[in-house]
C-alpha positions as CSV (number, residue, x, y, z in Angstrom):
1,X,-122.8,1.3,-199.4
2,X,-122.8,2.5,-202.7
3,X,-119.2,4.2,-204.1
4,X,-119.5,8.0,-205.1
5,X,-119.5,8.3,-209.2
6,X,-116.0,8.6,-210.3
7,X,-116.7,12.0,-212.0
8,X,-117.3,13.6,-208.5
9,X,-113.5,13.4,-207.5
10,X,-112.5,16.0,-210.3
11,X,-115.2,17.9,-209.7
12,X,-114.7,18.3,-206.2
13,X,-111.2,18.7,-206.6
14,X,-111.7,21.6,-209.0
15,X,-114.4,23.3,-206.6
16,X,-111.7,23.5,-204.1
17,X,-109.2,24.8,-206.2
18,X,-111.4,27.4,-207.3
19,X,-112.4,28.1,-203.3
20,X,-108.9,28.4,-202.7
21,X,-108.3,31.3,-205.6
22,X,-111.2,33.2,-204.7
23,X,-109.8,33.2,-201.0
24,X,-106.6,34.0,-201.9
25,X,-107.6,36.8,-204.1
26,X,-108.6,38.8,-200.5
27,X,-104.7,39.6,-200.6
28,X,-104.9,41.4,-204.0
29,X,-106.2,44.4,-201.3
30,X,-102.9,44.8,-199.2
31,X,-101.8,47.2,-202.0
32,X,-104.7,49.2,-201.2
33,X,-104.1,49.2,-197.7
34,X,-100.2,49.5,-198.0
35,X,-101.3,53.0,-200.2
36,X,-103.3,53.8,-197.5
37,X,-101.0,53.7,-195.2
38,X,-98.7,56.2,-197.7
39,X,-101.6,59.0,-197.9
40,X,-101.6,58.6,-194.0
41,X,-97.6,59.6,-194.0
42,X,-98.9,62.6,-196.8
43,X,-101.4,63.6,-194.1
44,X,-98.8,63.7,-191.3
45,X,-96.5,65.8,-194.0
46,X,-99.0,68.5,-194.7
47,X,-99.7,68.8,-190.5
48,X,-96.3,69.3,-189.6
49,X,-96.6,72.3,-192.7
50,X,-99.6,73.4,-191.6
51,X,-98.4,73.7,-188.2
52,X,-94.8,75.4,-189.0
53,X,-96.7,77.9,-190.8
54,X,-98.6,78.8,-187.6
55,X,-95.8,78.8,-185.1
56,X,-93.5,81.0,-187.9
57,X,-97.1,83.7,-187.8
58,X,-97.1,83.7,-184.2
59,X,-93.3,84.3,-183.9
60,X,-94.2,87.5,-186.2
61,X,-93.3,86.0,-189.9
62,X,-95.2,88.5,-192.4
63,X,-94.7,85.9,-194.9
64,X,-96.1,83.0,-192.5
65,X,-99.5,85.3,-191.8
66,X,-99.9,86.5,-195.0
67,X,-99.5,82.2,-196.0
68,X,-102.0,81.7,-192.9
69,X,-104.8,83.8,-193.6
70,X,-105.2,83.1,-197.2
71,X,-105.2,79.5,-196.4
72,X,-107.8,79.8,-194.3
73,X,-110.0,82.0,-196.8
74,X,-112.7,81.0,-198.8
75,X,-111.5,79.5,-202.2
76,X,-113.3,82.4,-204.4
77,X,-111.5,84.8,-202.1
78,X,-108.3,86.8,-203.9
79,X,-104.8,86.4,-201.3
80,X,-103.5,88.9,-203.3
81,X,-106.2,91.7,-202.4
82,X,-105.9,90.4,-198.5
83,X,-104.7,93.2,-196.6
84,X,-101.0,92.7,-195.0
85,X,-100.9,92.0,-191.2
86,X,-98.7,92.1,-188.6
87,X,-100.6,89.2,-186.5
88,X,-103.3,87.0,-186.8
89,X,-106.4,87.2,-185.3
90,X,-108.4,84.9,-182.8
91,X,-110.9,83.7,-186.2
92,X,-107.6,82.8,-188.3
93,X,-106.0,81.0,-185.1
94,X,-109.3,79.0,-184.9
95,X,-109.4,78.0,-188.4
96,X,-106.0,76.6,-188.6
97,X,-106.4,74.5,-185.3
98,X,-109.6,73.3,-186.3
99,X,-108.1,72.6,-189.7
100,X,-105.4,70.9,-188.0
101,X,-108.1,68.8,-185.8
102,X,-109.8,67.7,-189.4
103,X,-106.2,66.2,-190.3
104,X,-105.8,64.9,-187.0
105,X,-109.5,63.2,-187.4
106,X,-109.0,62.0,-191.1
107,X,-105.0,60.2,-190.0
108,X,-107.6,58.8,-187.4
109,X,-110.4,57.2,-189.9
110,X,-107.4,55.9,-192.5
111,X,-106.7,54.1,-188.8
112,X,-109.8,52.5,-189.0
113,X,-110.0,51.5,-192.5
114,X,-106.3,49.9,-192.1
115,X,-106.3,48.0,-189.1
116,X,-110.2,47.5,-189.4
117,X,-110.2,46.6,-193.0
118,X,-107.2,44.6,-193.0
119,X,-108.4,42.7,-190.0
120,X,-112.2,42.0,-191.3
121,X,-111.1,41.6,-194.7
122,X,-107.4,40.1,-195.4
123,X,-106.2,38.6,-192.7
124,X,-105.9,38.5,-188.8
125,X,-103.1,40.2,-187.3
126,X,-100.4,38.9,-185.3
127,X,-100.2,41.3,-182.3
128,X,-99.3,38.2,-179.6
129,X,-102.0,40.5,-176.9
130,X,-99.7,43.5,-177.8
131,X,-100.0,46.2,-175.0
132,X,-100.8,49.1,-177.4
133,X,-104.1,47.4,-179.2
134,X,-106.4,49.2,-179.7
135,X,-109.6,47.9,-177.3
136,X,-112.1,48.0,-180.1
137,X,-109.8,45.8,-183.1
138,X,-111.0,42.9,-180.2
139,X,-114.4,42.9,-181.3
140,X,-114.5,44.6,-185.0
141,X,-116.4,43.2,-187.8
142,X,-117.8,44.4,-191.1
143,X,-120.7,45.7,-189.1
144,X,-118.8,47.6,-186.5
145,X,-116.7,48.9,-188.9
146,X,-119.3,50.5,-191.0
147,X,-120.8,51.9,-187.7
148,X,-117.4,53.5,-186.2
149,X,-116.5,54.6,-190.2
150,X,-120.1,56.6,-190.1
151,X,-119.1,58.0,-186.6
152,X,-115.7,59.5,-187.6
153,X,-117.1,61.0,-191.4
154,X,-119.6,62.9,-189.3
155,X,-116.9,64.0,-186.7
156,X,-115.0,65.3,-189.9
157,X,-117.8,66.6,-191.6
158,X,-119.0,68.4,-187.8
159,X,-115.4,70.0,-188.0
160,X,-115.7,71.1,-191.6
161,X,-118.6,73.0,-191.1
162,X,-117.9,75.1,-188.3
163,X,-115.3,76.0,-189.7
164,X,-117.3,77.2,-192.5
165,X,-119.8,79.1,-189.8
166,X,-116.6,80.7,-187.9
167,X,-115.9,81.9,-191.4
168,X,-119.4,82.4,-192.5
169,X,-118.7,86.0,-194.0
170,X,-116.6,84.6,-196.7
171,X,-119.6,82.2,-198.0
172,X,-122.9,82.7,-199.2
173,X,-125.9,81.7,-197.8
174,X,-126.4,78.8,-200.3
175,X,-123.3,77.5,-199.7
176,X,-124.0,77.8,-196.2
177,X,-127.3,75.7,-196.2
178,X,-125.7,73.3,-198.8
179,X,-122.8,72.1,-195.9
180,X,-125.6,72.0,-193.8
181,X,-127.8,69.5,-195.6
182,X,-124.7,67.6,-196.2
183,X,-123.8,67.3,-192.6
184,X,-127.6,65.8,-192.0
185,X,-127.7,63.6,-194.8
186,X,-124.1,61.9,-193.0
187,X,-126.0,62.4,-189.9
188,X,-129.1,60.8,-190.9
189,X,-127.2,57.8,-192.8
190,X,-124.8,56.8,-189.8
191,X,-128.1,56.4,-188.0
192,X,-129.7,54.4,-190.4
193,X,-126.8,52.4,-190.8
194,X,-126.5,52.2,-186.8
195,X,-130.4,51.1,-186.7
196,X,-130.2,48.6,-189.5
197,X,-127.0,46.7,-187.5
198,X,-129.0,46.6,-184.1
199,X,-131.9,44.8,-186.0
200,X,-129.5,42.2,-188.0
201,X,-128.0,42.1,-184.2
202,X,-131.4,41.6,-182.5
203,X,-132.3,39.2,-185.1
204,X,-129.3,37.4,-184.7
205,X,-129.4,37.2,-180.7
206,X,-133.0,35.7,-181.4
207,X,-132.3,33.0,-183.6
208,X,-129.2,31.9,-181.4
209,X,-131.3,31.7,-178.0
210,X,-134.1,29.5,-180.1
């Protein structure tokens, strides 16, 4: 048998150095994901605020209502022509839940996009069959990934505007059709992307059984 050309070793050996930078440069995105992890403490930051605010309103803080309603106002609305109260009403109490729901539904996708992210893209994590994993980080991939990240923007976007139709008065009716547009165009493009992944799927399935 014939020996290899002794200009192949180098080569080789410098291919594999090469593969072995470009896999090691998936680690470059932990920052990313350790900064995620940081706007996901800001999020729980601004609930707990959010929420103070509320209980103080209920317990009868002028200040705390006054703070509530113009929070939950439209952005071209003026707080300081806002009449003063002495309660809030069932609208206002509404909003902020359902503005503390969005929060609640954005900590959730930054979830996704760490664990999910970190385990597609980085590296696996060392849970040792940890009681408290989650049941889907068993079977995620790119492709369920981008599925359950379509899912949870239209859950936020869903939240986003009814709140905007609870508060419809304080919005015009092109603003009000815009949101709506918007919430189909995420609608229609999670089920595109959910289509598109059960034909790669199908197509996949196919080729293993042959």
């Amino acid at each position: 048998m014939a020996g290899k050309p002794a200009h192949e070793a180098p080569r080789s050996s410098a291919r594999r150095t090469v593969s072995r930078v470009i896999f090691f440069s998936r680690w470059l995105q932990l920052p990313l994901y350790i900064g995620l992890i940081a706007a996901q403490g800001v999020y729980v930051w601004q609930f707990w605020i959010e929420l103070s605010h509320l209980l103080s309103a209920v317990m009868g803080d002028t200040h705390a209502v006054q703070t509530v309603t113009c929070a939950v106002q439209a952005a071209a609305v003026d707080c300081s022509k806002l009449p003063v109260t002495d309660g809030l009403s069932e609208a206002t109490v509404m909003l902020v839940v359902l503005g503390l729901v969005d929060v609640v539904m954005i900590s959730n996708l930054l979830i996704m996009v760490i664990i999910g992210g970190y385990e597609t893209f980085v590296s696996r994590l060392d849970l040792n069959d940890h009681p408290d994993q989650p049941e889907w980080l068993s079977h995620v991939n790119a492709s369920v990934l981008k599925v359950k990240l379509g899912t949870a923007i239209i859950g936020i976007s869903s939240i986003h505007l009814l709140k905007t139709f609870i508060n419809a008065a304080q919005y015009d009716a092109k603003t009000l059709i815009a949101q709506t547009a918007i919430h189909l165009a995420f609608l229609l493009s999670a089920i595109a992307i959910g289509y598109a992944e059960r034909i790669v799927y199908k197509d996949e399935k196919s080729e293993t059984n042959h």
